[in-house]
Each structure stands twice: as structure tokens, then as C-alpha cells.
C-alpha positions as a Markdown table, in Angstrom:
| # | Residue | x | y | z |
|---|---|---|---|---|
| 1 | Unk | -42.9 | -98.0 | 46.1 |
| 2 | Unk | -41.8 | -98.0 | 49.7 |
| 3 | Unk | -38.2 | -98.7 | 48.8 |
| 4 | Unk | -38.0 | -95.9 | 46.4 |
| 5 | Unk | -39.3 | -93.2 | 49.2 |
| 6 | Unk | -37.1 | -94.5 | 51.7 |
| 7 | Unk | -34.2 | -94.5 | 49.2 |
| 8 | Unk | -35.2 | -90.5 | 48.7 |
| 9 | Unk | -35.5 | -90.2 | 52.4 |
| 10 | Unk | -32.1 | -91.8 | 52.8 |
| 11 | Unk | -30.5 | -89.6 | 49.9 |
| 12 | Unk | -32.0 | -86.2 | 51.5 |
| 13 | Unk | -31.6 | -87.3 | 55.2 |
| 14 | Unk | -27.5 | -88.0 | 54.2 |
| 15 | Unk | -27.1 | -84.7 | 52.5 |
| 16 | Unk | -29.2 | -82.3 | 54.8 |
| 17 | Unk | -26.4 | -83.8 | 57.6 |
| 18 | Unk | -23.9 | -83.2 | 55.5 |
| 19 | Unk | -24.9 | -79.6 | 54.9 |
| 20 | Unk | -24.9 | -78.9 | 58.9 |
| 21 | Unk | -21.7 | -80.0 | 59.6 |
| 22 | Unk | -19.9 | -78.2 | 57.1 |
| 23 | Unk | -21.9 | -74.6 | 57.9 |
| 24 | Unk | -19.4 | -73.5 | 60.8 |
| 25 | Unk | -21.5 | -71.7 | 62.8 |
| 26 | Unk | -19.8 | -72.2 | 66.2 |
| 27 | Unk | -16.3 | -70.6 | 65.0 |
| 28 | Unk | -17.3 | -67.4 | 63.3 |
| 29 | Unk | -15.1 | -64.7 | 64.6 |
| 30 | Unk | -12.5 | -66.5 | 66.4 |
| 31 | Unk | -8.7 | -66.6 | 65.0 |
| 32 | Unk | -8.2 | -70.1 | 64.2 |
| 33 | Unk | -5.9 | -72.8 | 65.8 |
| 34 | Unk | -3.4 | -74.8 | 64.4 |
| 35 | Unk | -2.2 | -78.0 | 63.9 |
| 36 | Unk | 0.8 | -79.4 | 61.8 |
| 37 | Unk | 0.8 | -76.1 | 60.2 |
| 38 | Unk | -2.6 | -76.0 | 59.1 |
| 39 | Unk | -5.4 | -74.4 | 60.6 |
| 40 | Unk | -8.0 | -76.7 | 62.3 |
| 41 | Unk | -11.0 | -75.3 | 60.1 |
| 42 | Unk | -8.9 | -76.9 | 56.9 |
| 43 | Unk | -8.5 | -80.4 | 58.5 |
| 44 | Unk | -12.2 | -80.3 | 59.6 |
| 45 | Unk | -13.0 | -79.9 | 55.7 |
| 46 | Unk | -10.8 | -82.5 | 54.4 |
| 47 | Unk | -12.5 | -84.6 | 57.1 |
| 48 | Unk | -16.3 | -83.4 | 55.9 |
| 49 | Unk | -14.9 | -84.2 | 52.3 |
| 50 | Unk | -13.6 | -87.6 | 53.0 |
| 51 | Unk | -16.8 | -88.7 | 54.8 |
| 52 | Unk | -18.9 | -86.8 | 52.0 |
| 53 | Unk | -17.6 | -89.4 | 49.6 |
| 54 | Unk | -18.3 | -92.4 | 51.8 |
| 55 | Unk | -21.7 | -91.7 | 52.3 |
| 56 | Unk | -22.0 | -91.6 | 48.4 |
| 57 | Unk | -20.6 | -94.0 | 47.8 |
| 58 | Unk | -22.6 | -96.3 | 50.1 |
| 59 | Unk | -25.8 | -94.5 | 49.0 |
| 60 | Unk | -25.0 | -95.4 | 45.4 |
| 61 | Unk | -24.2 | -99.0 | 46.3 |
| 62 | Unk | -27.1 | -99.5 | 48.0 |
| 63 | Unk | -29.5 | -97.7 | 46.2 |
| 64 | Unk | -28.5 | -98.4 | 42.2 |
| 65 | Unk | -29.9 | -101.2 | 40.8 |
| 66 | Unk | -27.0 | -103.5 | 38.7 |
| 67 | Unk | -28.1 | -103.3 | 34.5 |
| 68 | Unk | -26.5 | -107.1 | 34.2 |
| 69 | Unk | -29.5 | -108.9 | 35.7 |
């Protein structure tokens, strides 16, 4: 019982982070930079996506259970 909770506490903890670093509150209204061509806002979300799929996928490691045993 314990394990499940804090597997829903890890699943909504990782998300709710994930949810407040891609709201960008601190840039509204301002031109955007660039860098290699690209404006910084775009390499910040390709960043947020990349680290978006690590943390599922280490959530789902360690949170499904195998259907071999």
C-alpha cells in the first residue's frame, strides 16, 4: 500500500514540475533572443521535451511491475 501512494506521489510530483517549467512566465512580452538561428524559447522546449521523456521513462521503469515473473 505504501509503495503504490508513493509511486502516485512520485508520478504527480514529476509532472506538476514539469508543468512549471514549461509555463514561461518570466519572458512574456520580451522579443526573444537568439541562438544558432533559433530563438532561445525553442531550444528551452526541445530541452523541457527531452527531459519530459526521461523522467518517463524512469518513472515507468521503476514503477511497472514485469508480467514474466
Amino acid at each position: 500500500m505504501k509503495r503504490a501512494r508513493f509511486k502516485s506521489y512520485a508520478w504527480w510530483a514529476a509532472w506538476l514540475i514539469l508543468i512549471a517549467l514549461a509555463t514561461d512566465f518570466y519572458e512574456w512580452d520580451v522579443l526573444p533572443r537568439m541562438w544558432l538561428g533559433h530563438p532561445l524559447w525553442l531550444w528551452r522546449l526541445f530541452l523541457l521535451i527531452l527531459l519530459i521523456g526521461l523522467v518517463y521513462a524512469l518513472l515507468a521503469h521503476l514503477t511497472w511491475e514485469d508480467d514474466a515473473s
